[in-house]
MARMARFI-358644 format. One record per residue: residue number from 0; x, y, z of N, C-alpha, C in turn. Coordinates in pm, whole numbers, always signed. Last residue first. Layout:
BEGIN
atom k->NUM&nu->X&nv->Y&nw->Z&cau->X&cav->Y&caw->Z&cu->X&cv->Y&cw->Z
...
END
This chain:
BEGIN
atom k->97&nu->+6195&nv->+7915&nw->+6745&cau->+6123&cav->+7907&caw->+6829&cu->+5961&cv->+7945&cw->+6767
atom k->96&nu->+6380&nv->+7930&nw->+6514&cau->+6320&cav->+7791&caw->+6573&cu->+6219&cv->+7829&cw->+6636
atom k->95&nu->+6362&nv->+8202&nw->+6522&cau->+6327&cav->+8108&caw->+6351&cu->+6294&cv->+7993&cw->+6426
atom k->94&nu->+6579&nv->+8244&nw->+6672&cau->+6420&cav->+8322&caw->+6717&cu->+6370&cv->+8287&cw->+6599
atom k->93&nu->+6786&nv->+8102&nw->+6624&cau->+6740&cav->+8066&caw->+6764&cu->+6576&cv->+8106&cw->+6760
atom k->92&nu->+6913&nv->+8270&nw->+6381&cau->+6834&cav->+8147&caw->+6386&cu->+6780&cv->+8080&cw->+6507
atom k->91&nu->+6910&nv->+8516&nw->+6516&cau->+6813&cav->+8496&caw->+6466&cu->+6786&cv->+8366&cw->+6429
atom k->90&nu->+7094&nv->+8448&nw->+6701&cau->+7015&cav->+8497&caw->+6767&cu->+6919&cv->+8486&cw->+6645
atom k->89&nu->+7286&nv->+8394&nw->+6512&cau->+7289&cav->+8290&caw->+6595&cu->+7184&cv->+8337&cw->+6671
atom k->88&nu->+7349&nv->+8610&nw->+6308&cau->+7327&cav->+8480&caw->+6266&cu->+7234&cv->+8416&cw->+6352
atom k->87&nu->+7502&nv->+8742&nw->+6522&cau->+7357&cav->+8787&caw->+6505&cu->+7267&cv->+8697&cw->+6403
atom k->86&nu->+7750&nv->+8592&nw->+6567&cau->+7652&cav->+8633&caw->+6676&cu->+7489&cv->+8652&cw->+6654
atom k->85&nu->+7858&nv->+8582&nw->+6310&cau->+7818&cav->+8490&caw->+6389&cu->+7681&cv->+8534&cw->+6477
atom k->84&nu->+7929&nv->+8901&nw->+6279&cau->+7825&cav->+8854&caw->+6213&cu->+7738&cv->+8702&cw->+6236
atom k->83&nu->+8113&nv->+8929&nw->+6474&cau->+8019&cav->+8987&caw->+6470&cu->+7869&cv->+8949&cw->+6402
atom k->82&nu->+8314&nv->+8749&nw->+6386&cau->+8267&cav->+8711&caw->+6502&cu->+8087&cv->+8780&cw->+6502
atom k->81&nu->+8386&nv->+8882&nw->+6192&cau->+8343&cav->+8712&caw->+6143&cu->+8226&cv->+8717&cw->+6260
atom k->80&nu->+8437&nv->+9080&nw->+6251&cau->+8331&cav->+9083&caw->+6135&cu->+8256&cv->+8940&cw->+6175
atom k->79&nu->+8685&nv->+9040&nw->+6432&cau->+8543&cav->+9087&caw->+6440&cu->+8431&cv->+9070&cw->+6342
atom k->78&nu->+8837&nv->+8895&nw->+6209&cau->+8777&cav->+8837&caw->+6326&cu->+8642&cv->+8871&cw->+6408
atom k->77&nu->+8893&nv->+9174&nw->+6074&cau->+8851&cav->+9018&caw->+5987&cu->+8762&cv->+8909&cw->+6125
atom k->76&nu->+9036&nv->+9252&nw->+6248&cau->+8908&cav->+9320&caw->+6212&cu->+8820&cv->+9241&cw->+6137
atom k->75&nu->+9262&nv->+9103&nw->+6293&cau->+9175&cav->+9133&caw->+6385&cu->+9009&cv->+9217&cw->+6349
atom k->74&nu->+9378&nv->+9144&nw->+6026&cau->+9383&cav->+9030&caw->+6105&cu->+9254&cv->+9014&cw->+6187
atom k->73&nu->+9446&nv->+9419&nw->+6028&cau->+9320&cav->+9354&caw->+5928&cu->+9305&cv->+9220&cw->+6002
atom k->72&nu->+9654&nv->+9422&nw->+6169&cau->+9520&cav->+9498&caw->+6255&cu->+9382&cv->+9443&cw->+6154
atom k->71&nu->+9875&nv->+9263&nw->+6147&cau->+9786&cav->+9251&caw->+6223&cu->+9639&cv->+9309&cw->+6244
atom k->70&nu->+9892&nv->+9435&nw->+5873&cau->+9801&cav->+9276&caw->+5872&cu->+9771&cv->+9244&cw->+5999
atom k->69&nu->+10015&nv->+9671&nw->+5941&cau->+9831&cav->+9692&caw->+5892&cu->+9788&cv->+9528&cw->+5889
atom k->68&nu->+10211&nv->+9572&nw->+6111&cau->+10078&cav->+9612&caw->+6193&cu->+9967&cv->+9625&cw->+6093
atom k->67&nu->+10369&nv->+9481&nw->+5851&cau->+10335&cav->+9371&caw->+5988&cu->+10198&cv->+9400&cw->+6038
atom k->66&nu->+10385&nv->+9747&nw->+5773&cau->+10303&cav->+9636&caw->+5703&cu->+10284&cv->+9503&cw->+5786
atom k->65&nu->+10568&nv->+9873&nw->+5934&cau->+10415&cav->+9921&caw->+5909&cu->+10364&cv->+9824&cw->+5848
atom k->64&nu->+10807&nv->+9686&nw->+5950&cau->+10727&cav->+9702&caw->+6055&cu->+10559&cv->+9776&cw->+6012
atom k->63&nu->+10991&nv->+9701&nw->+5750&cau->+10864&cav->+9589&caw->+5738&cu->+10763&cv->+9639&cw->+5845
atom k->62&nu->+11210&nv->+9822&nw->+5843&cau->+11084&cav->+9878&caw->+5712&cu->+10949&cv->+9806&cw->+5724
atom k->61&nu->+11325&nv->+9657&nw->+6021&cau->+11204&cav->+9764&caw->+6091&cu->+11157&cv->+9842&cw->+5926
atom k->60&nu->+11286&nv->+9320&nw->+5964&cau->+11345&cav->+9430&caw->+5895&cu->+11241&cv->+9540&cw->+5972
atom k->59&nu->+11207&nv->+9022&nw->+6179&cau->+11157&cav->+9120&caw->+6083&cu->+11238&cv->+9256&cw->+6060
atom k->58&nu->+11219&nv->+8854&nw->+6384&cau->+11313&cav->+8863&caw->+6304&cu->+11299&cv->+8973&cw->+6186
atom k->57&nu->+10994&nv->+8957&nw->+6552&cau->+11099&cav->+8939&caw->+6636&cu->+11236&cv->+8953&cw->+6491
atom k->56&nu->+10752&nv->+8902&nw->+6405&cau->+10823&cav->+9067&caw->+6388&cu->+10965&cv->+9070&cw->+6474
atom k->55&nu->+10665&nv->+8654&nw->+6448&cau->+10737&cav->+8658&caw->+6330&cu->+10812&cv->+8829&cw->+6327
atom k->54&nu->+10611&nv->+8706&nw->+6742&cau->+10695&cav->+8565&caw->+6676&cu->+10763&cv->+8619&cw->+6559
atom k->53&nu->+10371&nv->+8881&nw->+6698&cau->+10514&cav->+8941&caw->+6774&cu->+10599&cv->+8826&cw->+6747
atom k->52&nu->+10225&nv->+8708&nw->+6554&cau->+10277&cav->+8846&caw->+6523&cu->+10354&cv->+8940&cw->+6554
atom k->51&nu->+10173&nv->+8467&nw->+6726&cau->+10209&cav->+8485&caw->+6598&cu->+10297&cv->+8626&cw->+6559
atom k->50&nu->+10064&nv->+8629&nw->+6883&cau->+10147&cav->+8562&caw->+6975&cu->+10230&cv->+8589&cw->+6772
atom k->49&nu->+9820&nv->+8706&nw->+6795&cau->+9898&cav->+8814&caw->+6871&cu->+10019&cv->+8739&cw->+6882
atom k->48&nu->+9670&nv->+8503&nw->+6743&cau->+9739&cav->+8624&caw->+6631&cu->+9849&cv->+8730&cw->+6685
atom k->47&nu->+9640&nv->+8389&nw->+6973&cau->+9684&cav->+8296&caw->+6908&cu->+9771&cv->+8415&cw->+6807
atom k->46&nu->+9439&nv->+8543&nw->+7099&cau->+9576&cav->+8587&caw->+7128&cu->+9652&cv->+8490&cw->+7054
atom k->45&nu->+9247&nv->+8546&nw->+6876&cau->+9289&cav->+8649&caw->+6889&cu->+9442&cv->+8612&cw->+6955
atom k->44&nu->+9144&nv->+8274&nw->+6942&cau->+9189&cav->+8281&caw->+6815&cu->+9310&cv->+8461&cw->+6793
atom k->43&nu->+9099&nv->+8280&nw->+7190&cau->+9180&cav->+8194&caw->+7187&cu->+9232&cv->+8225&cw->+7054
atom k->42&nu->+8885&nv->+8442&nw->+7145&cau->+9005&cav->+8491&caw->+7280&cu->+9107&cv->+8407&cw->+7243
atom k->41&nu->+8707&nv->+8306&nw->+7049&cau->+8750&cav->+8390&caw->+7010&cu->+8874&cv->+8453&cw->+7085
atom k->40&nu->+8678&nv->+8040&nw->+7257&cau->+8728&cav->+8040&caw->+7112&cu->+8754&cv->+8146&cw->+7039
atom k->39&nu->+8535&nv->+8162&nw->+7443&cau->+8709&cav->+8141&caw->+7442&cu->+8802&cv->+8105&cw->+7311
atom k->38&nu->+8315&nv->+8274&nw->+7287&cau->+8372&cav->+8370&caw->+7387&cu->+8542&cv->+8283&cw->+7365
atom k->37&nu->+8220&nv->+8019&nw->+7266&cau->+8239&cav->+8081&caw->+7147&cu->+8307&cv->+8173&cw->+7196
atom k->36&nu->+8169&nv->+7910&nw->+7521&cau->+8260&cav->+7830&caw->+7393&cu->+8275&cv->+7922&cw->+7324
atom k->35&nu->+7999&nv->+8119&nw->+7608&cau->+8126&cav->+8058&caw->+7707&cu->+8211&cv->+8010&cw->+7608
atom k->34&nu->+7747&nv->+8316&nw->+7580&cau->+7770&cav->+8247&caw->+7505&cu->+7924&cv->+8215&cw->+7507
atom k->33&nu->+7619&nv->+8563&nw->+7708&cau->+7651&cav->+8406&caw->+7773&cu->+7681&cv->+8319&cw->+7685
atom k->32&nu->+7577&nv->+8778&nw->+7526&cau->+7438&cav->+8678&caw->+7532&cu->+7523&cv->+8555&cw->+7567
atom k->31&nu->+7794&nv->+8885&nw->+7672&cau->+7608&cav->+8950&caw->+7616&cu->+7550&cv->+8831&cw->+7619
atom k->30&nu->+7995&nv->+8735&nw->+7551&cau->+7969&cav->+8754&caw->+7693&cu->+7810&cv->+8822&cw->+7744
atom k->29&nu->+7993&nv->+8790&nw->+7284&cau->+7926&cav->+8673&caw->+7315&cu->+7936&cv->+8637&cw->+7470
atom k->28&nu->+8054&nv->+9075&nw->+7303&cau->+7884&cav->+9050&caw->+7251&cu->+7876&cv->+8886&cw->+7261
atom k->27&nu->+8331&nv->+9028&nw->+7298&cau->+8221&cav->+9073&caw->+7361&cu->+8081&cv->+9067&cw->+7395
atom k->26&nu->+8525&nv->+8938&nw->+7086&cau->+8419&cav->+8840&caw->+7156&cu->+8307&cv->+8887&cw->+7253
atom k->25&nu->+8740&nv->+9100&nw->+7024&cau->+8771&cav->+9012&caw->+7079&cu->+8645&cv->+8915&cw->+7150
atom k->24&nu->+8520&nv->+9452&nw->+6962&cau->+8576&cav->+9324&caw->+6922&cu->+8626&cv->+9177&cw->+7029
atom k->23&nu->+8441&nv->+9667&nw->+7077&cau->+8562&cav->+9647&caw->+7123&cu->+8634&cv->+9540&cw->+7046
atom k->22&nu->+8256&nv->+9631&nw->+6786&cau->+8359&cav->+9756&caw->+6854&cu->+8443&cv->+9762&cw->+6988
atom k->21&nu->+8199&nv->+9373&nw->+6716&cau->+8280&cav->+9489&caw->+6667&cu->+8311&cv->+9620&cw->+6674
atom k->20&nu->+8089&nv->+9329&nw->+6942&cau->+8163&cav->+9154&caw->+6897&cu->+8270&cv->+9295&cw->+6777
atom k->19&nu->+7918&nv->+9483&nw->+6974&cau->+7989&cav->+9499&caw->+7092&cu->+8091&cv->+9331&cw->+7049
atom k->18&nu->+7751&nv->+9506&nw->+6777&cau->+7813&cav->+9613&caw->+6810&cu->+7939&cv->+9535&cw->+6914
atom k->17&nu->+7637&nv->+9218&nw->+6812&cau->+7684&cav->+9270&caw->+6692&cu->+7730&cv->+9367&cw->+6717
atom k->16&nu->+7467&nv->+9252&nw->+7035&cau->+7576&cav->+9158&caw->+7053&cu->+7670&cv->+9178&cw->+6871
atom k->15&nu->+7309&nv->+9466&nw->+6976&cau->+7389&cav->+9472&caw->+7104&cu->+7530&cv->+9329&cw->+7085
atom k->14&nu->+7126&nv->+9331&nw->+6805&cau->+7209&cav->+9399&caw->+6748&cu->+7363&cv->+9457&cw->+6850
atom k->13&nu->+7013&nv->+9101&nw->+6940&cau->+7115&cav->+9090&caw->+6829&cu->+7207&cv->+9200&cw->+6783
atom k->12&nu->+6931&nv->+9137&nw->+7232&cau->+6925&cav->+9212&caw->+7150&cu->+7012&cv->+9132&cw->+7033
atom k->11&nu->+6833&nv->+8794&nw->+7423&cau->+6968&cav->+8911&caw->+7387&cu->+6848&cv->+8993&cw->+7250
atom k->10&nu->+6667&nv->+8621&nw->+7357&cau->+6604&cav->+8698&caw->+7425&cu->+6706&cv->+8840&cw->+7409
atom k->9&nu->+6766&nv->+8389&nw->+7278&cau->+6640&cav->+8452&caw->+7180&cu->+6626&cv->+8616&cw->+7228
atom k->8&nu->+6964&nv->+8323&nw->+7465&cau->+7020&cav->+8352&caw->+7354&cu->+6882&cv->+8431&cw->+7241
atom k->7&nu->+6788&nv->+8243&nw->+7684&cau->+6865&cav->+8354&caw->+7710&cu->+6881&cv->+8397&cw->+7556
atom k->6&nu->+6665&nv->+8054&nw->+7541&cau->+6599&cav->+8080&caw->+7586&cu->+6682&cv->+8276&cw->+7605
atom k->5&nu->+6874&nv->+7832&nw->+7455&cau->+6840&cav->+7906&caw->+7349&cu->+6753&cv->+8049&cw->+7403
atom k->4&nu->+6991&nv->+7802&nw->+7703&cau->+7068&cav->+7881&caw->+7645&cu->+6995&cv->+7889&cw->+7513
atom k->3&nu->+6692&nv->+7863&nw->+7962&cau->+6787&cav->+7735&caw->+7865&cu->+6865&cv->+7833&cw->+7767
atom k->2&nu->+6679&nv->+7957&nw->+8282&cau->+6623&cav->+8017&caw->+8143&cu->+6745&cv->+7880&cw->+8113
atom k->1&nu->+6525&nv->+7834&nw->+8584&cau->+6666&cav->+7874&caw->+8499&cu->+6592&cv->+7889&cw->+8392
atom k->0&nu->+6271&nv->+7886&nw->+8780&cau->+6328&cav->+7807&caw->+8673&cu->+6441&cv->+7884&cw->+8606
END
């Protein structure tokens, strides 16, 4: 029998998918626990910032340039958190239903 995606999703570590959603970041930890929508939706939100951020630094003053990168990089760390904290949300309310 196939496992059901709450089934896999109870079973992940939470905390594994919380490390690894914020320390490489970009969604990791939802490749951990097979989790496909949320995975591209983060990939999607990330290079979405990226695209943005080289867009707007194209016309940008090079003074500006260090303050471009600390918002990109808060940008992205903001994402992890989010993401990070999703994840382990989502494993414990899975192991509350069951």
């Amino acid at each position: 029998m196939t496992p059901t995606r709450e089934q896999v999703l109870a079973a992940s570590a939470g905390w594994v998918a919380v490390v690894l959603n914020v320390v490489p970041g970009l969604g990791a930890g939802y490749l951990y626990q097979r989790r496909w929508k949320a995975y591209w939706i983060t990939s999607l939100l990330a290079t979405t910032w990226f695209v943005v951020g080289a867009v707007l630094a194209q016309n940008a003053a090079t003074a500006a340039e260090p303050q471009n990168q600390l918002v990109g990089l808060i940008g992205l760390i903001v994402l992890a958190a989010v993401t990070s904290a999703e994840a382990g949300l989502a494993v414990k309310a899975v192991r509350q239903d069951n």
